[in-house]
N, C-alpha and C positions, 0 to 999 in steps of 0.2 A: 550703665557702664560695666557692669559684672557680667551682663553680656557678650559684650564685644572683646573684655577679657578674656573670657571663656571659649571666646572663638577659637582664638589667636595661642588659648593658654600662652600667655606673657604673665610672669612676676613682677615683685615690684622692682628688683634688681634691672633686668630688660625696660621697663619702662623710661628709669632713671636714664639706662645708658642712651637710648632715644633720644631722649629729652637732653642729653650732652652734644650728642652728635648736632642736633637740630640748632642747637646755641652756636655751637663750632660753625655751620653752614651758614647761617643766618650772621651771626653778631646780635646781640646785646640792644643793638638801635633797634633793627629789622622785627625782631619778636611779637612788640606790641603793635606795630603796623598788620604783620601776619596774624597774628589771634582777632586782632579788632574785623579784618577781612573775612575770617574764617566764621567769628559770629554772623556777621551782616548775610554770610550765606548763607547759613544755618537758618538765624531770623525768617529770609526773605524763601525758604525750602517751605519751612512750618508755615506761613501765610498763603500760599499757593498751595499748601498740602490741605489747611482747612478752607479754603475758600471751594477747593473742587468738591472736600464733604459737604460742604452747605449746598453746591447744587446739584448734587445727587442725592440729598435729603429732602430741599426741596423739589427735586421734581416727583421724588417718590412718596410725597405729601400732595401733590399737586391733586387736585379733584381732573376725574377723566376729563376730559373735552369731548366733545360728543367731532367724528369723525365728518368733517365737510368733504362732500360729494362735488366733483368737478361739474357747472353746468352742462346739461346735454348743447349737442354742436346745432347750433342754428341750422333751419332748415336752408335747402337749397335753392339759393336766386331762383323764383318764377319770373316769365316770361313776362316784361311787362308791353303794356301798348307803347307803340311808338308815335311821334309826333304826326307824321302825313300819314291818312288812312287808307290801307291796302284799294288797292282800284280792282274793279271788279273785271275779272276776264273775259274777253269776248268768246263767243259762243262758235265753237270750229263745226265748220263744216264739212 
């Protein structure tokens, strides 16, 4: 939090006035609706933030995989016999 203080340099004076204005825009109802919101995003940031470190941990845990080679292409259709067998030509004269 001393952080994002520090960005901002805000006091605690500036903070308070914030937090007045925010009461004034909102109302008194609205407040815990908007905080209880503002965690569940928060929450739901941090859970997708460590889930992406877990699979970038694991996969840089992961043992190599040895690299598969695409089969070579089948050879090319030969000629095969056909059903009726070629007739022998006659002899020109």
């Amino acid at each position: 939090m001393n952080v994002i203080l520090g960005v901002w340099d805000l006091g605690m004076g500036q903070i308070i006035l914030i937090l007045l204005v925010v009461l004034l825009m909102f109302g008194a109802k609205k407040l815990p609706d908007l905080a209880k919101g503002l965690g569940q995003g928060i929450k739901e940031f941090k859970k997708a933030t460590r889930d992406i470190q877990d699979e970038v941990t694991k996969a840089a845990n992961a043992p190599d995989e040895p690299v598969s080679r695409p089969a070579p292409p089948a050879p090319a259709p030969t000629k095969t016999a056909s059903a009726e067998p070629e007739k022998p030509q006659a002899p020109q004269s």
